[in-house]
DSSP file (Angstrom, degrees, kcal/mol; ACC not computed):
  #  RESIDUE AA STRUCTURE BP1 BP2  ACC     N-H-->O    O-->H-N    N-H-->O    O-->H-N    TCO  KAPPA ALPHA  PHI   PSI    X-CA   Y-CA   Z-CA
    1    1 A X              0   0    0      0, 0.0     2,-0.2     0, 0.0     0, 0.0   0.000 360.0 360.0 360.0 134.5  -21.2   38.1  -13.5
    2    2 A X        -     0   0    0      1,-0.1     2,-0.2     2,-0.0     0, 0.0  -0.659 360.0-117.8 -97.9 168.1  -22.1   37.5  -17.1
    3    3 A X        -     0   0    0     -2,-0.2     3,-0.4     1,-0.1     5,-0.3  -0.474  31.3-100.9 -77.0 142.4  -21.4   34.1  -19.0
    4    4 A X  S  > S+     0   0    0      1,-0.2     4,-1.0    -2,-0.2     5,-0.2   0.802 124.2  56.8  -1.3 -78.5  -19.1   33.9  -22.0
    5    5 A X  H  > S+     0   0    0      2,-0.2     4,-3.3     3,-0.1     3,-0.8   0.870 107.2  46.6 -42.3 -55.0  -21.9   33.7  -24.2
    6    6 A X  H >4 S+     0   0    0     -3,-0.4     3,-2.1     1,-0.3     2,-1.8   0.686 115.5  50.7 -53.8-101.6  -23.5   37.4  -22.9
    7    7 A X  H 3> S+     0   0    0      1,-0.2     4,-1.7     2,-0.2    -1,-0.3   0.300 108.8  46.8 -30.4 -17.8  -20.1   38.8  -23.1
    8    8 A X  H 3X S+     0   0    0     -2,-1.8     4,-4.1    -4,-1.0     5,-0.5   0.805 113.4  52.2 -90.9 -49.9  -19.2   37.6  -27.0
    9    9 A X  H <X S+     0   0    0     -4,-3.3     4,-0.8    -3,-2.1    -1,-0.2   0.827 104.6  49.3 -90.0  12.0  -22.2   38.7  -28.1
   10   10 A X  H >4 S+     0   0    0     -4,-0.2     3,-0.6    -5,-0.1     4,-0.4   0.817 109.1  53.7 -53.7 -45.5  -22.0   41.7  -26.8
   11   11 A X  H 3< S+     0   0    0     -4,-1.7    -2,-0.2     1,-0.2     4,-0.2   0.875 114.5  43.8 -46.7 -27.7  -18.6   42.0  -28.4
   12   12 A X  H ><>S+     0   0    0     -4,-4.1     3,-2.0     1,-0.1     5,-1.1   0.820  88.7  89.5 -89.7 -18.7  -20.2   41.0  -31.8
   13   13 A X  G X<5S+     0   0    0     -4,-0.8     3,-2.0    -3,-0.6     4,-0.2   0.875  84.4  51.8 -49.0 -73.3  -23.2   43.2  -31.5
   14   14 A X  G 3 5S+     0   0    0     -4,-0.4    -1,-0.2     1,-0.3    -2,-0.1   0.529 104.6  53.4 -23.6 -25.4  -21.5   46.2  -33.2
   15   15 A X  G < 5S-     0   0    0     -3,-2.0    -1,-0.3    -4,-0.2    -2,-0.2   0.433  99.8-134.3-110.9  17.7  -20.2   44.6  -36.2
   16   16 A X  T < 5 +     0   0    0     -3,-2.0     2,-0.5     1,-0.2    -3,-0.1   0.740  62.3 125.2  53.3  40.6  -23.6   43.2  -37.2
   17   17 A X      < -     0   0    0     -5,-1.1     2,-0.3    -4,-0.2    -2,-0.2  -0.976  68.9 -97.9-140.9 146.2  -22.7   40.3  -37.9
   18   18 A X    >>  -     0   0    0     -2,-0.5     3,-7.2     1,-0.1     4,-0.7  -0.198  22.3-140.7 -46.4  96.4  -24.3   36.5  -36.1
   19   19 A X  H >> S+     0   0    0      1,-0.3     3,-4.1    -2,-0.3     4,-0.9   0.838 104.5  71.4   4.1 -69.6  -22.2   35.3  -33.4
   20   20 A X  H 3> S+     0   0    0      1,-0.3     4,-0.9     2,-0.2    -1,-0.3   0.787  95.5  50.5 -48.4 -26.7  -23.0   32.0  -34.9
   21   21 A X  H <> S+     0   0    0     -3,-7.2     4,-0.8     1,-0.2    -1,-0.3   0.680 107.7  60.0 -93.4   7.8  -20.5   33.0  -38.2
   22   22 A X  H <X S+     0   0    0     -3,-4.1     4,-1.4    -4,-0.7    -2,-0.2   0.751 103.2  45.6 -74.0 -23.6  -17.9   33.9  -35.5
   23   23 A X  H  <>S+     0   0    0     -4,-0.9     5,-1.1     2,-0.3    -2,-0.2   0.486 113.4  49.1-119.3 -17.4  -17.8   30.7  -34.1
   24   24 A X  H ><5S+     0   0    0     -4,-0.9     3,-2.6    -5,-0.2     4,-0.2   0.841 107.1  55.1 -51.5 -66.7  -17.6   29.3  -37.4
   25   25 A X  H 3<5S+     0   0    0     -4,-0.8    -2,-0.3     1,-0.3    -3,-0.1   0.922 107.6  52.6 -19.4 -77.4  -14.9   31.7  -38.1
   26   26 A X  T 3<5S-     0   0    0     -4,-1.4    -1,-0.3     1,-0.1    -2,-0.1   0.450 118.8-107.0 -44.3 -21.3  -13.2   30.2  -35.0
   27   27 A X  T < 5S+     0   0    0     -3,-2.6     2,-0.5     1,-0.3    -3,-0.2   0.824  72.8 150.6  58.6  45.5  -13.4   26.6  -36.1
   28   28 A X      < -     0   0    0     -5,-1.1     2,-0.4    -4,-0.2    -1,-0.3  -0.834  52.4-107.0 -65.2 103.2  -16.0   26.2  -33.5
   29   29 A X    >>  -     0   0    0     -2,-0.5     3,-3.7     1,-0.2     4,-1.2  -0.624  15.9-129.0 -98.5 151.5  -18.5   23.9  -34.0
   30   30 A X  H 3> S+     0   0    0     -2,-0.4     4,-2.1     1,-0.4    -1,-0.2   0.743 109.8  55.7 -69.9 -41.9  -22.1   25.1  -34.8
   31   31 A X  H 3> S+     0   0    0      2,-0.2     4,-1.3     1,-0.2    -1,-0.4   0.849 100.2  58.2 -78.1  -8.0  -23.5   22.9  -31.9
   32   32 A X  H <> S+     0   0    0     -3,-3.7     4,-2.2     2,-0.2    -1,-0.2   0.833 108.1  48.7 -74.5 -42.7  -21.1   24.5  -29.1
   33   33 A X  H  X S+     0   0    0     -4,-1.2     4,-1.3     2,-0.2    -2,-0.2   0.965 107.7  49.1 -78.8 -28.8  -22.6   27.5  -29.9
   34   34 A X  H  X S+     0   0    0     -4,-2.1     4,-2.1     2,-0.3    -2,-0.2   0.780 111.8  51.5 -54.9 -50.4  -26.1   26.2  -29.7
   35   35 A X  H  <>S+     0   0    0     -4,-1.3     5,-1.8     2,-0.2    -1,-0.2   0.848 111.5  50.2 -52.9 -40.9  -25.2   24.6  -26.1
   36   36 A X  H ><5S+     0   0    0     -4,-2.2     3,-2.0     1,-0.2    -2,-0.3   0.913 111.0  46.2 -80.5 -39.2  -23.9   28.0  -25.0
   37   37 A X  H 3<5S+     0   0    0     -4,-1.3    -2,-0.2     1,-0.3    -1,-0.2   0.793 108.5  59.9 -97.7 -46.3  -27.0   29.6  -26.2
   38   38 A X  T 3<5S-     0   0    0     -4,-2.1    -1,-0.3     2,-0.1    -2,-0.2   0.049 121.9 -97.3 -76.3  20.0  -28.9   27.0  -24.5
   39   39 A X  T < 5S+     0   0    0     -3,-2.0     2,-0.6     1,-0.2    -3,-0.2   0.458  85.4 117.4 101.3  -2.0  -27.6   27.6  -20.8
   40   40 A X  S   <S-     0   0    0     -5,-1.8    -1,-0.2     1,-0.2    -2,-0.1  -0.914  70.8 -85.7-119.1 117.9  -24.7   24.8  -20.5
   41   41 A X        -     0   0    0     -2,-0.6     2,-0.2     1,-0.1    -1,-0.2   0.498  28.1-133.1  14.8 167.3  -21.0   26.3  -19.9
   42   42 A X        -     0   0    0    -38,-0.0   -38,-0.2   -37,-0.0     2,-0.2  -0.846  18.9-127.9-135.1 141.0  -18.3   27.5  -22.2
   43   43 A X     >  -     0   0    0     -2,-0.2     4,-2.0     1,-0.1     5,-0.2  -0.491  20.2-131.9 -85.2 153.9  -15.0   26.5  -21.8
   44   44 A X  H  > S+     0   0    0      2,-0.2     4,-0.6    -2,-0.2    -1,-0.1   0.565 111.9  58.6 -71.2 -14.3  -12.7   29.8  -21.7
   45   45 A X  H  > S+     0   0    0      2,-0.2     4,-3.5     3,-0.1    -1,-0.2   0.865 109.1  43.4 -75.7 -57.2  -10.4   28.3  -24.2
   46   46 A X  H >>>S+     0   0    0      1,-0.2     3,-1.7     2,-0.2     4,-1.0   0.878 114.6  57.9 -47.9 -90.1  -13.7   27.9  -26.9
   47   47 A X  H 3X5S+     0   0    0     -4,-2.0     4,-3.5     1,-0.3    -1,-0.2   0.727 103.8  45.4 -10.1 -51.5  -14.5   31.4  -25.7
   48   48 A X  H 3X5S+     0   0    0     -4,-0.6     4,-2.5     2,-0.2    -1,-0.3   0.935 106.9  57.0 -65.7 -41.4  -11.3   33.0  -26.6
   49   49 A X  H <X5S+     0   0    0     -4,-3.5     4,-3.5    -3,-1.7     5,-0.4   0.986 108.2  44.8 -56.9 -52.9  -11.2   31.6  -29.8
   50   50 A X  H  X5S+     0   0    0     -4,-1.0     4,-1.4     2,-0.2     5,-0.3   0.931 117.9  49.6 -56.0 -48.6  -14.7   33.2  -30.7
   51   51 A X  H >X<S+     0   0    0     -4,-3.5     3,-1.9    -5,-0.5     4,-1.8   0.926 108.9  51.5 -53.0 -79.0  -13.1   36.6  -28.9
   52   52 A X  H 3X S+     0   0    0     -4,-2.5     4,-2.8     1,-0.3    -2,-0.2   0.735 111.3  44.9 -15.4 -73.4  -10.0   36.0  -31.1
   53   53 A X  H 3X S+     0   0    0     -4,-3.5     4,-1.4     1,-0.2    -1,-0.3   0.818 118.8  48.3 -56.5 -29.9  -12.5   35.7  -34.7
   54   54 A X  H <X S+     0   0    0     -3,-1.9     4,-1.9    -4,-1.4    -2,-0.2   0.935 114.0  40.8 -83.6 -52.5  -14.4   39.0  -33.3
   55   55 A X  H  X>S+     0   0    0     -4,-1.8     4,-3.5    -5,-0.3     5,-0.7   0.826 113.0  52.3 -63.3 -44.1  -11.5   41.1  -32.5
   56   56 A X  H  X5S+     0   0    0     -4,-2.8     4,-1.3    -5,-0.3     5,-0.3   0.978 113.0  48.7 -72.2 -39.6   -9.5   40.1  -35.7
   57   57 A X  H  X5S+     0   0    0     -4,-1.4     4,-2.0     2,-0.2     5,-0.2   0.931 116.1  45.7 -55.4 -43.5  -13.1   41.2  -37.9
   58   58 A X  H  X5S+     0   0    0     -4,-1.9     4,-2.1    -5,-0.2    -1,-0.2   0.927 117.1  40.6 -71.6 -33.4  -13.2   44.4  -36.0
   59   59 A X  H  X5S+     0   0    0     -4,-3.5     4,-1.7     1,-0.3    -1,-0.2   0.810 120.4  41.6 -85.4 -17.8   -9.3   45.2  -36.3
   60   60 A X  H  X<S+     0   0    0     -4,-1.3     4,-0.8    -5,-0.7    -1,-0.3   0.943 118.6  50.5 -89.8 -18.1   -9.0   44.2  -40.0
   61   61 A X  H >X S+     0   0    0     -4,-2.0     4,-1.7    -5,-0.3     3,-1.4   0.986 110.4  53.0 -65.1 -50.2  -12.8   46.2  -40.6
   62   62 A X  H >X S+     0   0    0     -4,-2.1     4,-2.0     1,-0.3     3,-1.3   0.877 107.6  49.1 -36.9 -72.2  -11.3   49.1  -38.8
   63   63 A X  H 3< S+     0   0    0     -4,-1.7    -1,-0.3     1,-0.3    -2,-0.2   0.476 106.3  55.0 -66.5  -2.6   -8.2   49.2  -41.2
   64   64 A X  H << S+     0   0    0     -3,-1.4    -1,-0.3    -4,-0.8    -2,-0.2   0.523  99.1  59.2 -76.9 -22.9  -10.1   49.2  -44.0
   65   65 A X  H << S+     0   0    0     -4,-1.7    -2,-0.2    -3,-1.3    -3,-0.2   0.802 107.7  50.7 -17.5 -69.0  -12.1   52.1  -43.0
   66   66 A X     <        0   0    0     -4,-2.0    -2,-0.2    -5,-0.4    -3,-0.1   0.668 360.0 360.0 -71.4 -16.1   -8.9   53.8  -42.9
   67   67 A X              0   0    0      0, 0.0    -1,-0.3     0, 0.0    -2,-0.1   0.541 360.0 360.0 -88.2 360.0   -7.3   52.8  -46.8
């Protein structure tokens, strides 16, 4: 099973853009992501949010594509 962390950044990998400004994005702070990156949990709540900032960059890139 992957962790949080694998899965978000694969979700961010496509839109080229640092995990680390999603989690900014997210109102995340910089050292949560640094913990996740270093092997220690993510709460699923934290997670979502960082899903949440990744998915809203992809849909609003998407429709902008489209104008």
């Amino acid at each position: 099973m992957k962790s949080y962390i694998e899965q978000l950044t694969n979700m961010s990998a496509p839109t080229g853009i640092s995990l680390m400004l999603f989690f900014k994005q997210a109102g995340v702070p910089t050292s949560t992501y640094y913990r996740a990156k270093a092997g220690k949990d993510l709460r699923l709540s934290t997670a979502r949010k960082v899903e949440d900032a990744i998915t809203s960059y992809s849909l609003h890139k998407a429709e902008s594509e489209y104008d």
